[in-house]
N, C-alpha and C positions, 0 to 999 in steps of 0.2 A: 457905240456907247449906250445908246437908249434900248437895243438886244442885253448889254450887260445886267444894267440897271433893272428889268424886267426880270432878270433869268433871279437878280438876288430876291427882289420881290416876292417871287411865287415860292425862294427856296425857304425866307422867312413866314410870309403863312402858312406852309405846310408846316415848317415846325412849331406854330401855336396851335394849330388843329392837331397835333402828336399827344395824344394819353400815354404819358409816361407813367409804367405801374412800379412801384417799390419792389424791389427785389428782395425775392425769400430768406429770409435766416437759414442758412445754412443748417439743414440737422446732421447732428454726427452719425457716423456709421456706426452702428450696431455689431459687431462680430457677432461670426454664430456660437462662438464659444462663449460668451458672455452671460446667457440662458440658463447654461449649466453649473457658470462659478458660484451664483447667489446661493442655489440648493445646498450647493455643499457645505459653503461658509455659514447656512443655519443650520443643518442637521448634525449632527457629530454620533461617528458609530458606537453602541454601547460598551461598554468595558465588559472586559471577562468575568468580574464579581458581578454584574445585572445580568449577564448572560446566564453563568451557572445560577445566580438566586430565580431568574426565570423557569431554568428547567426543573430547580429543587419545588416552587411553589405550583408548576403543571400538577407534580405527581408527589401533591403534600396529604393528598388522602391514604394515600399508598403506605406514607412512611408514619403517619400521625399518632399511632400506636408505640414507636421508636423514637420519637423525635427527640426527647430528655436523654438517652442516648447518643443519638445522630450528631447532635447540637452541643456535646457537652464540653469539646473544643473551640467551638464557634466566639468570634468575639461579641460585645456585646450587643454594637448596633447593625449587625447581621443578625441577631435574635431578636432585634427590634422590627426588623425587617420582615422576619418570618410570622413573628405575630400579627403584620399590618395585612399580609397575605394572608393568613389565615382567617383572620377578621371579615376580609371579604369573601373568601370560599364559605362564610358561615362553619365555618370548623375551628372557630376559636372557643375555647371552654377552661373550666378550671386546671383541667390537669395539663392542658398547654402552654396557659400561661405559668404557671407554677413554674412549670419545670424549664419555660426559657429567663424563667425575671433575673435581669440583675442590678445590683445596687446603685449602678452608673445612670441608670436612665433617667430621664430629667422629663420626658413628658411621656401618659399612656394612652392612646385611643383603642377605647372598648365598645365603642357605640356599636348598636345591632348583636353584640355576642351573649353567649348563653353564661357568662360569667355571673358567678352569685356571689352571693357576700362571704362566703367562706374564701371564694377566690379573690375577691377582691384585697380581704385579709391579711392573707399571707400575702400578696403582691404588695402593699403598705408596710408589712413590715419588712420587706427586702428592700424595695425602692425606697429610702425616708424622703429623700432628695429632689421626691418628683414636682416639678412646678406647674405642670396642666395637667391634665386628663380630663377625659372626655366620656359618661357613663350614660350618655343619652340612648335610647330606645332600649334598653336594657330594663325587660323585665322582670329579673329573675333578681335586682337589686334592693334590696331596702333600707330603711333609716338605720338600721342597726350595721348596714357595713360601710355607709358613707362614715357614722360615725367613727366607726375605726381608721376611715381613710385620714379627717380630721384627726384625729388623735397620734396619728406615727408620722404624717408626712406634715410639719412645721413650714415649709417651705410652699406651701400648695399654694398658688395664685392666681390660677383659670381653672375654675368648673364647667365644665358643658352637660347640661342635664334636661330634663323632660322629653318629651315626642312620644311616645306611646302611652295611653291610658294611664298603665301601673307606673310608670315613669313620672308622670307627671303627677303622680298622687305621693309617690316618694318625695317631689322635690319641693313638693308644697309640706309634707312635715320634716324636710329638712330647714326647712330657713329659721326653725327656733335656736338649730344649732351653728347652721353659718354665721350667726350675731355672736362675738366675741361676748363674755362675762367678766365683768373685771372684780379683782380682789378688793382694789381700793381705788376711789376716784381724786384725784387731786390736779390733773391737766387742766387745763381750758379748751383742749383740741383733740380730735383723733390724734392728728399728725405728731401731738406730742407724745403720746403713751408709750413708752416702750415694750419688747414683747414682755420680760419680766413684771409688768402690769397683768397680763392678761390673763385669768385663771383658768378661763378653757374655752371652747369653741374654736373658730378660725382664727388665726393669728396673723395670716399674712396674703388671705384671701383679698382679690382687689376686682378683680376680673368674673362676672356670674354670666352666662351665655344661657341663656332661659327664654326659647324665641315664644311659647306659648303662654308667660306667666301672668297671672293671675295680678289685675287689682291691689288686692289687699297685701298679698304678699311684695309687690312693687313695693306700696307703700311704708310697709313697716319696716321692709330694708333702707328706703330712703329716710326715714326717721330715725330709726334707731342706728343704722349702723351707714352713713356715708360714702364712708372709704369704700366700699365694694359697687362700681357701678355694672349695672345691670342692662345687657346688651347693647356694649357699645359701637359704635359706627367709625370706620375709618373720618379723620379728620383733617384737614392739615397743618392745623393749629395742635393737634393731636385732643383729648380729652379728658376734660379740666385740668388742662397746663401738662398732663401725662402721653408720653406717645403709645395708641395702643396695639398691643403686641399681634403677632399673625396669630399665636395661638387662642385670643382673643375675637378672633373674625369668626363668623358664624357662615359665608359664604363660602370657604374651604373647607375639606376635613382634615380635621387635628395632623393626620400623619401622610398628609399630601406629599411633604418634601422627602419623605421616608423612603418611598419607594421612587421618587424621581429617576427617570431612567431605562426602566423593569419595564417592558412589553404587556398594556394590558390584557395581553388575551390570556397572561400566567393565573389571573384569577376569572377568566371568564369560560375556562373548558371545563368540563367535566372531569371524575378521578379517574373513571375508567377510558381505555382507549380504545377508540372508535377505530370498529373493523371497517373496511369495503363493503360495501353493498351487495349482495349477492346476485348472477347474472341474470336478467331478467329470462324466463320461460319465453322456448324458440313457439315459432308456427305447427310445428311437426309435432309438440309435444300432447301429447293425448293429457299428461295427469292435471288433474281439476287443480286449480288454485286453494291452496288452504284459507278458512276464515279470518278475519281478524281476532276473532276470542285463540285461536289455534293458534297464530303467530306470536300473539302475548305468551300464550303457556311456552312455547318451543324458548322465544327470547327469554324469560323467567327461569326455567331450566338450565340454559347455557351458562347464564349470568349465575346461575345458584352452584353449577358442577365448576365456574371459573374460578368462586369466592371461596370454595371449601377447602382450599389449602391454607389460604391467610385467615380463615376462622379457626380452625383448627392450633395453626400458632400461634394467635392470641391466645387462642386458651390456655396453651401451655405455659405460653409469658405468664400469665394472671394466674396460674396455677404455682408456677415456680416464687411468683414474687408473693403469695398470700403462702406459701411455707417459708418465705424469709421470713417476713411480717412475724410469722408463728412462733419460730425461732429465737428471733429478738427479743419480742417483748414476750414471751411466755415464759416466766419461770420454771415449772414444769419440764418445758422439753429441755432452757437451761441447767437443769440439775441433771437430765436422761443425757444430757449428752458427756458434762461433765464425767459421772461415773461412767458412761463407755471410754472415755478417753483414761480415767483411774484405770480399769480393771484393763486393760488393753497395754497399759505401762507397766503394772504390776505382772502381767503373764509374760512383756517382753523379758524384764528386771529377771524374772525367777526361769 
């Protein structure tokens, strides 16, 4: 009995001297396929329209001479598309835009391109419709073709402008014109004027993206004209009781969602296409290594005996289209032709 009683003894302090540790949460098992499902579920492969606009904008140098051709099928915001590529190849200019504008497009981003106010122009009288663009780092722009943007496009509600010197000297003598003029005053508010009040300037301008502007010019917008706030900030309140738009953000550019998709290395190659390296010179070879001034001349000749067929077609193109030109408007060749088509009827006639 007194064996018993001893043996429970020792079995119970051995169980208060026992560090019982918690036991682990259980982690789930991982498959190894599990790795691979996330990837795919975020990446989605591009469509055959971002695939073909990829390879059209690699080799947009190639065709840039044709493109008012190429494109005259195309719908419209695939011509949207070719000019947001072009834009960054720096091979956007008057006669590309021109010839892709159409009346559908509702925002333009121009920033960095060689556009001038002539093209500006005619892009405002095809587009009236348009509610942003974007004419920032654009040199070759002045107060004479903002004006005309102001004048055909009623709808305009986001300007993006300054960043380069000439830019920003433009956008400092535009704010006499971004300030609406009224015919007559009788409201107590902006918000109450209707556009039929307003006799000219911006009518429906709200949005100014001006990330380097000036003091004065701040102020005389905040004074005279309210309704237009000038670089606004995502909110979440939105601002002044307004939500402001993406086109509106100064952290993106304008035609970000444009190209969403399109691969960008379509604007990052070069027009021409990169040969192979040629094989490097064995041990056995005796001939001396040509100079660097010697390789430039050799590559400069390749590249000039490569270009001299597509120079030559231009010219023809530009030769053929400056006798349409001639044609048309020359009365002169109009009467020359005239009579040969007369005298050509009369000798069939008789």
């Amino acid at each position: 009995m007194e064996k018993g009683k001893s043996a429970a003894n020792e079995i119970t302090s051995s169980l208060k001297d026992l560090h019982l540790k918690p036991r682990p949460k259980s982690t789930p098992v991982v498959s190894p396929f599990d790795s691979f499902a996330s990837p795919l579920k975020k990446t989605r492969p591009p469509s055959l329209v971002n695939l073909c606009l990829g390879i059209l904008g690699r080799y947009l140098e190639d065709i840039i001479a044709d493109i008012s051709e190429i494109a005259a099928g195309f719908p419209s915001d695939i011509k949207l598309v070719l000019v947001a590529i072009a834009r960054r190849r720096q091979l956007l200019n008057d006669d590309v835009l021109i010839s892709l504008a159409e009346v559908s497009w509702k925002i333009l981003d121009l920033s960095g391109s060689d556009v001038t106010d002539f093209g500006l122009k005619k892009v405002a009288e095809i587009c009236i419709d348009l509610r942003a663009i974007d004419i920032s780092n654009c040199g070759k722009i002045t107060v004479a073709g903002v004006s005309e943007l102001i004048y055909h496009c009623h709808s305009l509600e986001t300007l993006r402008c300054g960043g380069c010197p000439r830019s920003e000297i433009t956008a400092r003598q535009c704010v006499s014109i971004l300030k609406p003029k009224l015919n007559h005053v009788e409201e107590d508010s902006w918000e109450e004027l209707e556009n039929v009040d307003i006799g000219s300037g911006s009518q429906s301008l709200c949005w100014l993206v001006w990330p380097k502007i000036d003091d004065d010019s701040k102020e005389s917008l905040a004074v005279e004209c309210p309704r237009i706030a000038v670089n606004p900030q995502p909110l979440p309140l939105g601002f002044r009781g307004l939500q402001v738009p993406k086109e509106a953000l100064a952290n993106k550019a304008l035609d970000h969602f444009i190209i969403d998709g399109i691969d960008p290395k379509t604007w990052a190659v070069s027009g021409a296409t990169r040969r192979p390296p040629a094989p490097a010179p064995t041990a056995c070879d005796d001939t001396p290594e040509p100079s660097m001034a010697e390789r430039f001349k050799l590559a400069f000749l390749e590249r000039d005996a490569r270009l001299a067929p597509k120079r030559a077609k231009n010219a023809r193109q530009h030769r053929r289209r400056a006798e349409r030109e001639y044609l048309m408007n020359s009365s002169s060749a109009k009467s020359i032709i005239l009579a040969s088509q007369a005298s050509k009827f009369w000798h069939n006639k008789s």
